[in-house]
RODO-2510 file (C-alpha; in nm, 4 decimals, decimal comma):
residues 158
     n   res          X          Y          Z
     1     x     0,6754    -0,1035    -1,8266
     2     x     0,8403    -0,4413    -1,7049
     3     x     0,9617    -0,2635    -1,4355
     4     x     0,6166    -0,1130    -1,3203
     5     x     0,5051    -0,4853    -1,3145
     6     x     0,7758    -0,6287    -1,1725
     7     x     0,7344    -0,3934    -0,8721
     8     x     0,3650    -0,4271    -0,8871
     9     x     0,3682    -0,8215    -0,8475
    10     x     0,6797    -0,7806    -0,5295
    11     x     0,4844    -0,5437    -0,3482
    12     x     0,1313    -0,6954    -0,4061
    13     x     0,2772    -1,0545    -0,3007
    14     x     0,4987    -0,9372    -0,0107
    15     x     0,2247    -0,7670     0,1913
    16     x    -0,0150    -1,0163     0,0915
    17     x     0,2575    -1,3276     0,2373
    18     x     0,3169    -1,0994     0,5335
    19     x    -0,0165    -1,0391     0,6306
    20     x    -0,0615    -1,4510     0,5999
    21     x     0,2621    -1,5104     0,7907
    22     x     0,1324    -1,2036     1,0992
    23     x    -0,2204    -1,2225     1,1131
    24     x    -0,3099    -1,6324     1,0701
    25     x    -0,0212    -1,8064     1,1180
    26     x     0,1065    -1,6230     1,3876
    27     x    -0,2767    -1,5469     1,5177
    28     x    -0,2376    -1,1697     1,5763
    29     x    -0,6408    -1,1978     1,4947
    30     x    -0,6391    -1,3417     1,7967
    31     x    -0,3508    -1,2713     2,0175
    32     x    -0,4316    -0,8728     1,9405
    33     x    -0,0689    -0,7813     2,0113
    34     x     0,2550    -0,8929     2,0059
    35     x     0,5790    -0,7485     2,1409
    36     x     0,8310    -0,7756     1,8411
    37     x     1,0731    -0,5151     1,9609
    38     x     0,8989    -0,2854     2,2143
    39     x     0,8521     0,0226     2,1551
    40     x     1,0293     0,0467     1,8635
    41     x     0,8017    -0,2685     1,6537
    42     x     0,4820    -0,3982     1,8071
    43     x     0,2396    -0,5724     1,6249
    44     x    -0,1263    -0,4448     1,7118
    45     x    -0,4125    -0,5978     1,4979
    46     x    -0,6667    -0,3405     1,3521
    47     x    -0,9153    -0,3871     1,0788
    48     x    -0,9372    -0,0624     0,8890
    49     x    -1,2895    -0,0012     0,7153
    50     x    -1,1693     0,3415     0,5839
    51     x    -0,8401     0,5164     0,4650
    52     x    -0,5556     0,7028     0,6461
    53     x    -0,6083     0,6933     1,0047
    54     x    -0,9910     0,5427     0,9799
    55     x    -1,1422     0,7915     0,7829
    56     x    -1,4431     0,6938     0,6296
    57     x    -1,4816     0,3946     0,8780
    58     x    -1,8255     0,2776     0,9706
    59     x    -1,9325     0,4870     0,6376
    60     x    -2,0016     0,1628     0,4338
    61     x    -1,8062     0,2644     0,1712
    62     x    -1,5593    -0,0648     0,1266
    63     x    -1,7033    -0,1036    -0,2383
    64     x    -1,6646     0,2593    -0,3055
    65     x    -1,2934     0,2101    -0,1663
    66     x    -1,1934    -0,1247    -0,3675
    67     x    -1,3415     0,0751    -0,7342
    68     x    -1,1498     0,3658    -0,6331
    69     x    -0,8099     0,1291    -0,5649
    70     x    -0,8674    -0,0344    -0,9128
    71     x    -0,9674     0,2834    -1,1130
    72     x    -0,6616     0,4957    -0,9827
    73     x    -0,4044     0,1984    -1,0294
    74     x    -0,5522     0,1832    -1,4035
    75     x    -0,5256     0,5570    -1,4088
    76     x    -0,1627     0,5323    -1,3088
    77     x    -0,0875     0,2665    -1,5360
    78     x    -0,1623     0,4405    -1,8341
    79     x     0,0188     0,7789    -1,7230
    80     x     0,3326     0,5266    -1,6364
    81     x     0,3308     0,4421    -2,0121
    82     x     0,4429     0,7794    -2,0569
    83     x     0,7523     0,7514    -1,8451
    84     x     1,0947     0,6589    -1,9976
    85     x     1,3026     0,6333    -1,6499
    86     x     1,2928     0,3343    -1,4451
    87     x     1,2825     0,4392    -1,1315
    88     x     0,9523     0,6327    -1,2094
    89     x     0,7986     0,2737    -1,3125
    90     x     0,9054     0,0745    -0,9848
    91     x     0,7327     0,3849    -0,7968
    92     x     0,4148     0,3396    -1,0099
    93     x     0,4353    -0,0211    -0,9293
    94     x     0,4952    -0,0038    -0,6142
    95     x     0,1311     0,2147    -0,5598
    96     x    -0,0529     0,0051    -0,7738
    97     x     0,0586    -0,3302    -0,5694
    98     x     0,0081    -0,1506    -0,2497
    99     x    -0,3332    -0,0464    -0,3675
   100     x    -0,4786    -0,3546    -0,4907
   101     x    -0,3570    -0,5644    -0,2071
   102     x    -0,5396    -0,3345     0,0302
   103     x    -0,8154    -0,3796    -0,2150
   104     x    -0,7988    -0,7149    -0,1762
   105     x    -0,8228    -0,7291     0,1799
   106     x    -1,1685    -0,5341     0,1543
   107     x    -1,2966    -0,7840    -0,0899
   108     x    -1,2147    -1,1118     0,1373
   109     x    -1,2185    -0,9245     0,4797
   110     x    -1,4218    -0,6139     0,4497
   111     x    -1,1683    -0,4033     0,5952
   112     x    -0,7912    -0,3512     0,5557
   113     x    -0,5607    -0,6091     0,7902
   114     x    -0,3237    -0,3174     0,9286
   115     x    -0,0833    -0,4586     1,2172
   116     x     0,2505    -0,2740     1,2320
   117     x     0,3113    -0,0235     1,4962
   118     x     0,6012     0,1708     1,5256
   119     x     0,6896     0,4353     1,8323
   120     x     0,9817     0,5839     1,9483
   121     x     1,1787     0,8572     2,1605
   122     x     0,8911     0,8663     2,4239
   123     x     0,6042     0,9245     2,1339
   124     x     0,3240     0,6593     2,1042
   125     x     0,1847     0,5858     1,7970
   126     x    -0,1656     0,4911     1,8353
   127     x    -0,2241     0,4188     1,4727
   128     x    -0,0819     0,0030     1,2628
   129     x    -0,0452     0,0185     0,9117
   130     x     0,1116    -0,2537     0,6586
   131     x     0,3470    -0,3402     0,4091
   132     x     0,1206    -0,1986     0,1130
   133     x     0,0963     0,1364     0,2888
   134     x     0,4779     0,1880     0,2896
   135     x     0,4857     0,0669    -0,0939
   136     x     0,2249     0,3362    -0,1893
   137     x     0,4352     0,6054     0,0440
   138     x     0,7518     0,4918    -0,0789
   139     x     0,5653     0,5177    -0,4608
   140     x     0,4309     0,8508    -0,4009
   141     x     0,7382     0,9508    -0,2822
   142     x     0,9326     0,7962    -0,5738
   143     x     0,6777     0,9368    -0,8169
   144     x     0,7516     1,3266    -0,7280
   145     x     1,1065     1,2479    -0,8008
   146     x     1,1037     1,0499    -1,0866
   147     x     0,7912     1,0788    -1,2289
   148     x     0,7149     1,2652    -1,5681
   149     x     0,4286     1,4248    -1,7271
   150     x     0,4767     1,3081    -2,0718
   151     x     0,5800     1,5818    -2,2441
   152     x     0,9568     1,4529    -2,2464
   153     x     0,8866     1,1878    -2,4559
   154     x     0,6001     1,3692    -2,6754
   155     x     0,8286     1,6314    -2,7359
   156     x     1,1005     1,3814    -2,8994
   157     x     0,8165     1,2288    -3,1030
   158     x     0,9111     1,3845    -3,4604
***
């Protein structure tokens, strides 16, 4: 479980610091965009008041969306406990920080601080996302490789 925290606490505090470093002290907020390495990295400021892609935005529903971040991070807390390889903790981890910084952001800002836009080979991405949404893909992802359902370690239970 150290491992699920440890991962947790990274990838909570590094999209947290980079959305300090991006957004304030480099005033995306205001600036709106910013060349980083065109078109490969551009940084394009949206507030997101929904989920993937705006869903839900202009719905009202940024309570809704912070109790649903904190009840499915407890959720997947207590099915981590289950898990007895390491890699399926850091994946856990890395959802439940990615989920709870968003969360965070719709407690202080009302909407999610999304900035990072990536395009290449002549397609434009119209859509920013940030740090905490590659943590909970790269989780996800980690979790249908190395998560378990429990029964491994039930089963050795005499």
């Amino acid at each position: 479980m150290r491992a699920l925290w440890i991962s947790a606490l990274a990838a909570f505090g590094i999209d947290q610091l980079s959305k300090v470093l991006v957004v304030h002290l480099l005033d995306l907020q205001t600036r709106l965009v910013m060349e980083v390495l065109p078109p490969f990295l551009v940084f394009r400021m949206g507030w997101n008041e929904g989920i993937n892609f705006g869903l839900l935005s202009g719905a009202g529903a940024r309570w809704l969306l912070v109790a649903i971040a904190v009840a499915v991070s407890a959720l997947l807390i207590r099915w981590a406990r289950s898990f007895t390889r390491p890699l399926g903790f850091i994946s856990a981890g890395l959802i439940v920080g990615g989920a709870l910084a968003n969360a965070l952001d719709r407690v202080i800002y009302g909407a999610v601080a999304d900035f990072l836009n990536m395009s290449c080979c002549g397609i434009q991405n119209p859509y920013a996302f940030n740090l905490a949404d590659v943590f909970i893909f790269a989780g996800a992802a980690g979790l249908i490789f190395f998560g378990e359902d429990g029964r491994a370690k039930a089963s050795k239970t005499p």
